[in-house]
Structure formats: structure tokens, C-alpha cells
N, C-alpha and C positions, 0 to 999 in steps of 0.2 A: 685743574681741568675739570668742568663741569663732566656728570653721567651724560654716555650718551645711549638713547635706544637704536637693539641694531637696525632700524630704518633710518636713522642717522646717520650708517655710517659712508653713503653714498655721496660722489662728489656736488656739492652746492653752489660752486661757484658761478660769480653771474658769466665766465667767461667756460663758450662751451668747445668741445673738438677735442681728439685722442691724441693731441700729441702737445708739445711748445718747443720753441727752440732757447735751449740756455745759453744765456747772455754771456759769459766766460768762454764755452768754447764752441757755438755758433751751431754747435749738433740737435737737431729735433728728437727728441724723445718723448715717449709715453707717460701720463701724467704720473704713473706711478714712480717712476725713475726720478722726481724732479721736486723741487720744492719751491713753492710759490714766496716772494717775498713784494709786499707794498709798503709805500713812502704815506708817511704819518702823517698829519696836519704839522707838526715841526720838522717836515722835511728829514726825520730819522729814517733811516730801513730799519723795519720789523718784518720777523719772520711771520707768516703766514701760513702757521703749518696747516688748517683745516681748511684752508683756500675758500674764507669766507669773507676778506676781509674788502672793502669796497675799494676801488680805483685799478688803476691800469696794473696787473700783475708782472713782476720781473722774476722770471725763471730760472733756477741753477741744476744743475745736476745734483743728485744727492751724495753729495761728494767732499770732506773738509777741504782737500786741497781746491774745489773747484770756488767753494764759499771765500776759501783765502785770496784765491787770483781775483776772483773778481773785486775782495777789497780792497788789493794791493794795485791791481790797474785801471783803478774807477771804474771799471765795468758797470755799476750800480746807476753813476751820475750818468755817463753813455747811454744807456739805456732808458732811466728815465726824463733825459734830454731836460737836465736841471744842475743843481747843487744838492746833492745828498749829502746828509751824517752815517757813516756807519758806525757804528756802536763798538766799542770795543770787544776781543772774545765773544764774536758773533756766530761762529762754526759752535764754538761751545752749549753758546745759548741754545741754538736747533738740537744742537745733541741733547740738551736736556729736556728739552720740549719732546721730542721726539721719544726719548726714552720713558717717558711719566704717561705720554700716549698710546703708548706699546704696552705697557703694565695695565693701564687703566682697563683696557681694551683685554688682556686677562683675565680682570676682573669681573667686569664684564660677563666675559665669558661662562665665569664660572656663576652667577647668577641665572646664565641664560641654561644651564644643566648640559654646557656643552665638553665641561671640562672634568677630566679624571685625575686624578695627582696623587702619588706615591707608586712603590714599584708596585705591590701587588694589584692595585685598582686601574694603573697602565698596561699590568697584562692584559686585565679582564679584558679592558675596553680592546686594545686589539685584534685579542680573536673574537671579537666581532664583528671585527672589519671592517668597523665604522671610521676607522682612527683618519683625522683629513690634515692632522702636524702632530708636531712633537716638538715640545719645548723643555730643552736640557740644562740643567743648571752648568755656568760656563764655569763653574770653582768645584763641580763633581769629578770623578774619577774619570778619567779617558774611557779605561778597559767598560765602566761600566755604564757610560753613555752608547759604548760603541754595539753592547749589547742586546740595548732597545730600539738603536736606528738599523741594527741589520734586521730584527724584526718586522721590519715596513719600511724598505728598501725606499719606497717609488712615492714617500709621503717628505713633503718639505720638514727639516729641521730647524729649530732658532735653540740659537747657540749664543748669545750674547750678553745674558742676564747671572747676577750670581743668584744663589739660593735664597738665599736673605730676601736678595730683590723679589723674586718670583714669591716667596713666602708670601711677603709681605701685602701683594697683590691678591691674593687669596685667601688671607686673614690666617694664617700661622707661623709658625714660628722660620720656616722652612720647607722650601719645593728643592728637590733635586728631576725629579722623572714628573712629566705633565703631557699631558695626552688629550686633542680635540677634536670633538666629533664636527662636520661641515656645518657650515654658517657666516652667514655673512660676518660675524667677528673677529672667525678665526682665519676669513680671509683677509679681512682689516688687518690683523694681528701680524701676518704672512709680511703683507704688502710694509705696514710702516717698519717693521722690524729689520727688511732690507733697506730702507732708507737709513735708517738708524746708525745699522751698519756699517755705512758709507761718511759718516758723517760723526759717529764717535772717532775719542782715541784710539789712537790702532791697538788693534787686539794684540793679546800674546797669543802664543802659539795653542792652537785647539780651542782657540774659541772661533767662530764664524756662522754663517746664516748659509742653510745650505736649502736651495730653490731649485 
């Protein structure tokens, strides 16, 4: 996935309004709830994560099982009033897209000087009250994630990344505790992360995206 700057990260698409109705289970939703998908030039469905992609948009909830119904009851072809391909392990593909998005978008971050990471420099940043998330590594200690999210009770948590992963977006070896000041990234960050969410393997237990 290409950089993006945070004046990028607002929605583009040529199709405008706060909401869509998903095509699977017929309920209007806010576009952050929902993931765009357009039909190719070979008539495939592709995911559409940046909703940049040109033709008629087909909406789903951000949801595997909701990605699954709709390719198990042509929802797809239904809606784009044709003959679609759906791709194999196509819930999969968005989870992976969406996951490299959500990382990228850390990185990001952390360029933009929005991000603190390790315990000591996630105290700092809190008590100065700047703190707008908190992104917990999901293979850290319970007892000791749970000691930085009571710190700032009323700030959203992402919970879905291992160490490694969140390192790796940051250029070290390993992130467990990560901490970010307001910005248009870290609301990007927020928002695709509960997609994400929705849309990976189901977690085990103590990992989740808490909003």
C-alpha cells in the first residue's frame, strides 16, 4: 500500500452521502461501518478498501460473516444486476488489506510525531492528557494492558495487532504499549481498525477493538 499524507485520509469517493445500505443484509449504515466493493473490467469483485475505485459501489457491512452471505447467496451478482466472479477467500483478502491499512496508517502516525510507544514514554504522553488511543499489543499480558487502558478510561483501545506486528510498523523490533496524540491518523487508525475487526479471524479471548 502506497504512503499516504494525513490530508488523504478523507473519504474520495466519487459516490457522496453518510450512509449505504449493505447489500447482504439490506441495513443502511455509516460509511465507516461498511466496505466498498467494485466489479473489474473481468467482471471479478474486488475489494475497494479506499473507496477509490471507479463504477457503481456494492456495500457490505464490515463483517466476515456478512462478506461470506453475500458470496454464498450471490448477493454480489443481485446487486450488480450481472454475472459476477467472486474470488476465492475473499473475507480473507479485506482482512488482509485492511490489516497492512491499519499498520500503515501507525506508521504514519509515527512519522507524523503523533505516536509514543513503550511503557515509560506512554506514561509520559498521558499525563499530558493528550492521549486520543491506545493501541495494545493483543499477545501482551492482560494484567498489563489492563493497567494502561484504566489510565484513560474514556479514550478508544485497539487491541487486535501482535507486538511484532505493531513493531514492525514502527520500525523496531517490538511495540507492546503505544499511545496517540489527535489527528486525523489516529482517527483513520480508530475507524479502519474496527473494521478490521469485524472482518479478521475471530479473536481469542482478550483481544478486541474497544470504541
Amino acid at each position: 500500500m502506497q504512503d499516504q499524507t494525513e490530508g488523504e485520509v478523507a473519504e474520495s469517493s466519487d459516490e457522496t452521502g453518510p450512509s449505504r445500505r449493505c447489500i447482504a443484509s439490506g441495513e443502511s449504515l455509516p460509511l465507516a461501518r461498511l466496505i466498498r466493493f467494485a466489479v473489474g473490467p473481468d467482471q471479478t469483485v474486488v475489494p475497494d478498501i479506499e473507496r477509490r475505485l471507479p463504477g457503481r459501489g456494492l456495500w457490505l457491512t464490515a463483517s466476515r460473516d456478512m462478506i461470506e452471505l453475500a458470496a454464498s447467496k450471490r448477493a454480489f451478482a443481485k446487486a450488480a444486476r450481472d454475472n459476477v466472479t467472486v474470488p476465492p477467500g475473499l473475507a480473507d483478502t479485506v482482512a488482509e488489506l485492511l490489516r497492512r491499512r491499519c499498520l500503515n496508517f501507525l506508521g504514519l502516525a509515527r512519522r507524523a510525531g503523533l505516536v509514543a510507544a513503550g511503557a515509560e514514554k506512554v506514561r509520559a504522553q498521558i499525563a499530558t492528557g493528550q492521549t486520543a488511543a491506545l493501541v495494545e499489543a493483543a499477545d501482551g499480558s492482560p494484567a498489563e494492558r489492563r493497567k494502561f487502558t484504566a489510565l484513560v478510561p474514556h479514550v478508544p483501545v485497539v487491541e487486535v495487532f501482535t507486538g511484532a506486528e505493531m513493531g514492525a510498523a514502527l520500525g523496531r523490533d517490538a511495540a507492546v504499549h503505544v499511545a496517540l496524540r489527535a489527528g486525523g491518523l489516529t482517527t483513520a487508525l480508530i475507524e479502519e481498525a474496527a473494521r478490521y475487526e469485524g472482518v479478521r479471524l475471530r479473536p481469542t479471548d482478550g483481544e478486541r477493538v474497544q470504541l
